[in-house]
C-alpha positions as a Markdown table, in Angstrom:
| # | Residue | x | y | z |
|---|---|---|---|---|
| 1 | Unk | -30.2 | 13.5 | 16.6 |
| 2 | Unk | -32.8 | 16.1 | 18.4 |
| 3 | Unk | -33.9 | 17.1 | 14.8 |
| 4 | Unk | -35.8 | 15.1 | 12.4 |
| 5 | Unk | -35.4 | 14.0 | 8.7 |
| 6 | Unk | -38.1 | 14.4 | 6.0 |
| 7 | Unk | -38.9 | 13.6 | 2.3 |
| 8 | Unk | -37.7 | 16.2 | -0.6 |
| 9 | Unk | -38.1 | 15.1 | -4.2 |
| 10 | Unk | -37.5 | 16.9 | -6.8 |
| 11 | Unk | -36.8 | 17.0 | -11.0 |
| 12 | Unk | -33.7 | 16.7 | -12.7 |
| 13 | Unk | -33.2 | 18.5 | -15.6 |
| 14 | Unk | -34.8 | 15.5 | -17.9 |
| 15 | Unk | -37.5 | 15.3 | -16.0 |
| 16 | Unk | -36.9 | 12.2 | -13.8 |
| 17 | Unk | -38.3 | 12.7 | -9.8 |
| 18 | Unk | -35.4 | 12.2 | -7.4 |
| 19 | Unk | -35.8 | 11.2 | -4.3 |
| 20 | Unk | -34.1 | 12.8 | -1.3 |
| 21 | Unk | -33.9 | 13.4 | 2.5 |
| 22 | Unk | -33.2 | 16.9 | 4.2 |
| 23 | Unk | -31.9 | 16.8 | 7.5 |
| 24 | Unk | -32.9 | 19.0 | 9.6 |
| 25 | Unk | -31.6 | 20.6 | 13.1 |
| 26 | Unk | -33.6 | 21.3 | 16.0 |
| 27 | Unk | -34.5 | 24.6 | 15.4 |
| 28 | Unk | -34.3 | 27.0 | 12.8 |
| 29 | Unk | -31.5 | 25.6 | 10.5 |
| 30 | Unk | -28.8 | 28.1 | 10.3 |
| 31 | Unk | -28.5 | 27.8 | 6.7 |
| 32 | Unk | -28.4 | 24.7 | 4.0 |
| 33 | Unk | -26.1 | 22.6 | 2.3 |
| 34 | Unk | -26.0 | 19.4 | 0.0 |
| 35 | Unk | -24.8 | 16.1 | 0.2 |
| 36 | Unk | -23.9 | 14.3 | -3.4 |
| 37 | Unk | -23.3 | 10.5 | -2.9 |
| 38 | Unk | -20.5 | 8.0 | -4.3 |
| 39 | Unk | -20.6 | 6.6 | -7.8 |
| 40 | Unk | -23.5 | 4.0 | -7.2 |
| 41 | Unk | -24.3 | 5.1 | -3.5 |
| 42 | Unk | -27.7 | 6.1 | -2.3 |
| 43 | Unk | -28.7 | 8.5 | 0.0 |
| 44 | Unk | -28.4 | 6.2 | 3.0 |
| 45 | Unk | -24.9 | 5.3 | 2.6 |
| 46 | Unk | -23.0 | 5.2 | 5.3 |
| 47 | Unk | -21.0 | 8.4 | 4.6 |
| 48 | Unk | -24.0 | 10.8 | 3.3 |
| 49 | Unk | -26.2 | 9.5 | 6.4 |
| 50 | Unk | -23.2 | 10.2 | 8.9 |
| 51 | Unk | -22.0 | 13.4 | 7.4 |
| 52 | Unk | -25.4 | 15.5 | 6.9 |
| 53 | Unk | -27.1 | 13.8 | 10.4 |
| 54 | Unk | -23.7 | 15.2 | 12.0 |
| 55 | Unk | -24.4 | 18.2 | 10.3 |
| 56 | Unk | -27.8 | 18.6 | 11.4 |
| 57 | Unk | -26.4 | 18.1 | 14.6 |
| 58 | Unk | -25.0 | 21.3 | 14.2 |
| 59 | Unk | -27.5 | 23.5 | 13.5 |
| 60 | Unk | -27.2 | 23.1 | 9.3 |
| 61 | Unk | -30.0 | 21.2 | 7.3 |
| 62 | Unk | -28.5 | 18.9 | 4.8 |
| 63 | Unk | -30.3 | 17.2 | 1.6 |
| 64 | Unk | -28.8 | 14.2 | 0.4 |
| 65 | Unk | -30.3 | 12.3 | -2.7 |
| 66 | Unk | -30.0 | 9.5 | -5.2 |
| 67 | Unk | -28.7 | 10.1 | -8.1 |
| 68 | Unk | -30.6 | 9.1 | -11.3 |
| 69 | Unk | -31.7 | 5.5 | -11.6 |
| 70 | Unk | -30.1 | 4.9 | -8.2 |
| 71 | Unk | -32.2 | 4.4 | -4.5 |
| 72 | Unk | -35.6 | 5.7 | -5.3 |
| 73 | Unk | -35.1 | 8.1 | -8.1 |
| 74 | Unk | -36.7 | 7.4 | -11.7 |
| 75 | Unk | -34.7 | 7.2 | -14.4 |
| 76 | Unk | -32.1 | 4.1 | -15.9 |
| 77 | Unk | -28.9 | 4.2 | -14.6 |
| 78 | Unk | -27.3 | 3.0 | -17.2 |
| 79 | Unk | -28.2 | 5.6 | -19.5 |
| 80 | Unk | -26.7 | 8.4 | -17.2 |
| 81 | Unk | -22.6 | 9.4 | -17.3 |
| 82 | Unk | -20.8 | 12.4 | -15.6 |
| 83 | Unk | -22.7 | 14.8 | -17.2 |
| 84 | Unk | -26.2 | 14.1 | -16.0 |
| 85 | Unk | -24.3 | 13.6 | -12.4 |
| 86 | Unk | -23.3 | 17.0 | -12.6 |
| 87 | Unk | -27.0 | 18.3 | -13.9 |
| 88 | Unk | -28.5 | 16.5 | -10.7 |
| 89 | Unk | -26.2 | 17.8 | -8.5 |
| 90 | Unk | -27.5 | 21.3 | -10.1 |
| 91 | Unk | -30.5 | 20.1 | -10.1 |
| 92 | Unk | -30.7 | 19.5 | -5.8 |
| 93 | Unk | -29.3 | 22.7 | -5.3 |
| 94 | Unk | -32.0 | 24.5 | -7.0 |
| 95 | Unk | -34.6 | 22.9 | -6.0 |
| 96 | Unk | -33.3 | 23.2 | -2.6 |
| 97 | Unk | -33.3 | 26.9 | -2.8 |
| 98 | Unk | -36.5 | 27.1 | -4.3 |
| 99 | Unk | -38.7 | 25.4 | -1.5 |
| 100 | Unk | -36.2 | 26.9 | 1.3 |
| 101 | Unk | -33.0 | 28.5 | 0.7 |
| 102 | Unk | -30.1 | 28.8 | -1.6 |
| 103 | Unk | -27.5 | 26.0 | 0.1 |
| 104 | Unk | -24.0 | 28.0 | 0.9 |
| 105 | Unk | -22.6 | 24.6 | 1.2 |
| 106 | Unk | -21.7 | 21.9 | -1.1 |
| 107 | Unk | -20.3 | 18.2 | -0.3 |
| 108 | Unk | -19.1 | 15.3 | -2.9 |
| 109 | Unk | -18.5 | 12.2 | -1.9 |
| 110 | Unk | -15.7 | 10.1 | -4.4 |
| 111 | Unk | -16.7 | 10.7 | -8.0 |
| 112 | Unk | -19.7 | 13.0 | -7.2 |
| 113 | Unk | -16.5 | 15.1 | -5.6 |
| 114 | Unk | -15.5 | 15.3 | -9.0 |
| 115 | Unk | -18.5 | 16.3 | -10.8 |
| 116 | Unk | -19.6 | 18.9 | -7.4 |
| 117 | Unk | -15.9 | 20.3 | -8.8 |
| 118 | Unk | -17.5 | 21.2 | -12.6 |
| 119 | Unk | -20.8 | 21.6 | -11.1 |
| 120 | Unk | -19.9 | 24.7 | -9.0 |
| 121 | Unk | -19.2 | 27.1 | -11.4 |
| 122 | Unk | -23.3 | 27.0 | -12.0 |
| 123 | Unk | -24.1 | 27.2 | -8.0 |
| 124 | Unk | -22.3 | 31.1 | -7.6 |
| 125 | Unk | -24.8 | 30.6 | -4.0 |
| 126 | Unk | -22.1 | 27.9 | -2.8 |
| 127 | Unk | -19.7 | 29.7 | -0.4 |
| 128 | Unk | -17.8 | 26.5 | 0.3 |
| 129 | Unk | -17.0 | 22.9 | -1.8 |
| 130 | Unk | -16.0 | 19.8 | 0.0 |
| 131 | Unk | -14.6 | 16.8 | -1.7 |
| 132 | Unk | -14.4 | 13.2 | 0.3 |
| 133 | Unk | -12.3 | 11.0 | -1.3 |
| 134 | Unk | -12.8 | 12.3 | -4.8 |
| 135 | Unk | -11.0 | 11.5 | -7.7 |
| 136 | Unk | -8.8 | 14.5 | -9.3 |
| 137 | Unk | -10.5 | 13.6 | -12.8 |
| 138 | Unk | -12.6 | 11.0 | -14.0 |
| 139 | Unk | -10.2 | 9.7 | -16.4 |
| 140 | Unk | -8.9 | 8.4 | -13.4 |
| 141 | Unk | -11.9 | 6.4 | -12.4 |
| 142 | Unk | -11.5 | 4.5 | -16.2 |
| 143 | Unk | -8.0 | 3.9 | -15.7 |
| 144 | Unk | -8.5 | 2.2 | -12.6 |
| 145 | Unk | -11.1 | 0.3 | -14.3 |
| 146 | Unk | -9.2 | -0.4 | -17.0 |
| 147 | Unk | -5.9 | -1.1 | -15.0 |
| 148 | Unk | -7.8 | -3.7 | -13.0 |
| 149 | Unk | -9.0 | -5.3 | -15.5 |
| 150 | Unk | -12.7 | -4.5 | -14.4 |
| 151 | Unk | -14.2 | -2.9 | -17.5 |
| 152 | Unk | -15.4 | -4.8 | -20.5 |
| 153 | Unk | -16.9 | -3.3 | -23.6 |
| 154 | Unk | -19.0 | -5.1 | -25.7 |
| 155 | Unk | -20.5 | -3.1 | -28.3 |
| 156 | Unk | -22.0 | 0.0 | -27.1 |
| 157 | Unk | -21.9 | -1.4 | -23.8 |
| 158 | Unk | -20.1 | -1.6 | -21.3 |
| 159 | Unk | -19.9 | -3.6 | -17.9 |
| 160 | Unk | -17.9 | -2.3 | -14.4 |
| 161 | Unk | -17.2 | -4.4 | -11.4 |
| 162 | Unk | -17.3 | -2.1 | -8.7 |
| 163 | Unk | -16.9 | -2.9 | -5.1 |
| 164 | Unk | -17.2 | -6.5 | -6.2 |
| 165 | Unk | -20.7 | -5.6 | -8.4 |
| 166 | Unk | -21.7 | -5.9 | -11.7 |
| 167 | Unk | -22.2 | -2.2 | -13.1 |
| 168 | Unk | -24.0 | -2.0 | -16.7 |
| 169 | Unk | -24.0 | 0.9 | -18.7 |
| 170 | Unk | -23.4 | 2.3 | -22.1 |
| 171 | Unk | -20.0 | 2.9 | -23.8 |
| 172 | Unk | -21.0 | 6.7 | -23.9 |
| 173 | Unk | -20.6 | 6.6 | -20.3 |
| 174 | Unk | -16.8 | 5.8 | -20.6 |
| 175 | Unk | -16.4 | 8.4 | -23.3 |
| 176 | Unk | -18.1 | 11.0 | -21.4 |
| 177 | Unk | -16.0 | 10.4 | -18.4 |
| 178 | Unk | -12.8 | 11.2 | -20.7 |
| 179 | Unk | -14.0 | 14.7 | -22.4 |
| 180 | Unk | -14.4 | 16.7 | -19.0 |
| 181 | Unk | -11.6 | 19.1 | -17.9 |
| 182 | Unk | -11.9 | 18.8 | -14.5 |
| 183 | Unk | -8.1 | 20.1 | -13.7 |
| 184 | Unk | -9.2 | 23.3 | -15.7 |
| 185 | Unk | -12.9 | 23.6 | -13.5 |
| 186 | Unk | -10.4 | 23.0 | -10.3 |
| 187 | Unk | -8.3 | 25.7 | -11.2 |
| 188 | Unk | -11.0 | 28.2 | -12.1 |
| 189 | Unk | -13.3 | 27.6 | -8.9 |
| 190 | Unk | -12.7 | 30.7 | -6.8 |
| 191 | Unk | -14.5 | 30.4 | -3.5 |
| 192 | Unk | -13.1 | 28.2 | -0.4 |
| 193 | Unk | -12.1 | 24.3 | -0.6 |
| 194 | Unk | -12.2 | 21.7 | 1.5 |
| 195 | Unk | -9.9 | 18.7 | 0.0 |
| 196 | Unk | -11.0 | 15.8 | 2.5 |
| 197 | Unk | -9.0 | 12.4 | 2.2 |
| 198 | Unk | -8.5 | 8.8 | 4.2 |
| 199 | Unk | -4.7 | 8.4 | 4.4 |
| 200 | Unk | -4.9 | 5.0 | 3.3 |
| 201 | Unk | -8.0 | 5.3 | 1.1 |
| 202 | Unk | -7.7 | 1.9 | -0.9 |
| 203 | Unk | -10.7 | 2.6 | -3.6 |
| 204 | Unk | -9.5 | 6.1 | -4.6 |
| 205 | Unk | -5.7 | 7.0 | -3.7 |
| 206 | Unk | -4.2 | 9.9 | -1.4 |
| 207 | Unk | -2.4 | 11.5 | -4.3 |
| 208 | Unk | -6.3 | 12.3 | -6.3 |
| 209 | Unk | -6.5 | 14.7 | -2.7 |
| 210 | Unk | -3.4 | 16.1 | -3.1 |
| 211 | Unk | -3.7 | 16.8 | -6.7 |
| 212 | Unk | -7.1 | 18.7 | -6.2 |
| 213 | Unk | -5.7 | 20.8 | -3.9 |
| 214 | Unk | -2.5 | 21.2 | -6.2 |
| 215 | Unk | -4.5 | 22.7 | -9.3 |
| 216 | Unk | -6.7 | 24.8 | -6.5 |
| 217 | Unk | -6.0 | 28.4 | -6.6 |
| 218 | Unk | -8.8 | 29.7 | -4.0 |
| 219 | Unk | -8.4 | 29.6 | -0.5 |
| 220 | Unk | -8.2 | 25.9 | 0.1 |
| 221 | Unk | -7.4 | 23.0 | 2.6 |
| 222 | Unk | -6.3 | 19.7 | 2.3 |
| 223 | Unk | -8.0 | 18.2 | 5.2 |
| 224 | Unk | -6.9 | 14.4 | 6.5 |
| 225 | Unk | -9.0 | 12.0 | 8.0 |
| 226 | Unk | -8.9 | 9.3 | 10.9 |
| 227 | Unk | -6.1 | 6.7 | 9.9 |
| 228 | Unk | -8.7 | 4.1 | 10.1 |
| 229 | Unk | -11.3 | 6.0 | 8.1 |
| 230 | Unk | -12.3 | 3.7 | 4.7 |
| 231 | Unk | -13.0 | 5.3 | 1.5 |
| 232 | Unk | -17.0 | 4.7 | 2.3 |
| 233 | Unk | -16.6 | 6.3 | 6.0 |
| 234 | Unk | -17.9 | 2.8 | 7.6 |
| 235 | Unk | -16.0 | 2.9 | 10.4 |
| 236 | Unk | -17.9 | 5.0 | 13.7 |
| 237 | Unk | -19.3 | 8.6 | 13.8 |
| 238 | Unk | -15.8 | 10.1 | 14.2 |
| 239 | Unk | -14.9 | 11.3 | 11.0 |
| 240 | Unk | -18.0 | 12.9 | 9.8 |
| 241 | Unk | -17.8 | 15.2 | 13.3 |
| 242 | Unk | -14.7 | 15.9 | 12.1 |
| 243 | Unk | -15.8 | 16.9 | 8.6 |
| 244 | Unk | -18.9 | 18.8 | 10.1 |
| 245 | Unk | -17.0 | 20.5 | 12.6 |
| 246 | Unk | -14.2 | 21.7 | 10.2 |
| 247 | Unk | -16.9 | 22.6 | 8.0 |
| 248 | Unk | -18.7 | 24.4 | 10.7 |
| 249 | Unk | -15.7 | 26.4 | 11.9 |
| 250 | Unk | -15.2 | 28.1 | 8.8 |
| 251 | Unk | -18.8 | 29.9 | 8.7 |
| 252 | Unk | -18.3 | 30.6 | 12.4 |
| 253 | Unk | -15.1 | 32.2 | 11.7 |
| 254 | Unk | -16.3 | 34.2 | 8.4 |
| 255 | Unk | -19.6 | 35.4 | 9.7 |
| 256 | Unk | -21.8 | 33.7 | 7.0 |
């Protein structure tokens, strides 16, 4: 990468400092986007560091950030649900626009995807939403959970094995997850989509993709990925060029 990568915290809405990472081109960037990671991802993961540094490459600076209680951002985890995902994601792209510019583009990655989708309707700046491997709702997330016999509530907690770890948080989590409308926020977004999907995605399934685009009405794409790409992008450098050059073709082509 010929550009370099630099520290941006900033405050969620309840006060917690997250911490973050822009990445930036060579250059003057030619505008700004954000990258919101997986459920318990961090900024480093393997597809937020792939995607923004490819990116970068390309003449776009990127922030990607943890999420509250996650990497090196304050706050408990476990007291945070889908909500305060969606505030944070808010959150970045405000405080993004206040130190440099407004970001025209937004990125999820699996359930962050899914809150980026509610999220949106508050960020009129973002010209164009990506999901990566995003569930269609979070109901779909405790189903899972529930179908695989990986949730257990005790009280007004409850404990999630995901990705083969121990998960704590509170019941209210679970309940939150099931009162969003995310089909309805789908529907109603009205700028461009990109639906991006692994074929054979084993953590969330190909039909979440096709259901996103489905309930889309906006000028929209449902975009597949590598038949070797995993759900957490692990695999090379190929499919996040992919992503940023799709990505990157669209403003070249609409002049933004």
């Amino acid at each position: 990468m010929n550009g370099k990568s630099i520290k941006f915290s900033f405050s969620n809405k309840h006060g917690h400092k997250l911490s973050g990472i822009l990445d930036l081109p060579k250059g003057v960037p030619l505008f700004y986007g954000v990258f919101a990671p997986c459920f318990t991802c961090t900024k480093e993961a393997h597809a937020a560091h792939k995607v923004c540094r490819a990116l970068a490459e390309r003449g776009i600076g990127m922030l990607r950030f943890d999420m509250t209680g996650l990497g090196g951002s304050e706050g408990n985890f476990a007291e945070t649900n889908f909500s305060t995902r969606i505030l944070d994601i808010i959150a970045a792209c405000h405080s993004l626009a206040a130190e440099y510019q407004p970001p025209k583009i937004l990125i999820g990655h699996s359930i962050s995807g899914t809150a980026a989708l509610e999220a949106v309707s508050h960020l009129p700046q973002i010209q164009v939403l990506a999901t990566l491997g995003s569930p269609c709702d979070p109901a779909y997330v405790v189903d899972k959970f529930r179908r695989n016999k990986q949730i257990t509530i005790k009280g007004d907690i409850a404990e999630l094995t995901v990705a083969g770890h121990k998960v704590i948080v509170k019941k209210s989590f679970i309940d939150d997850m099931l009162g969003h409308d995310t089909a309805a926020a789908t529907a109603a977004y009205d700028r461009k989509l990109l639906v991006f999907q692994a074929p054979h995605d084993s953590i969330v399934s190909f039909e979440n993709a096709q259901a996103i685009y489905d309930r889309a009405t906006c000028d929209k794409e449902l975009l597949v990925l590598n038949e070797s790409a995993t759900h957490l992008l692990e695999q090379g450098a190929e499919d996040a060029d992919y992503i940023a050059e799709v990505i990157c073709d669209w403003f070249a082509a609409h002049g933004r």
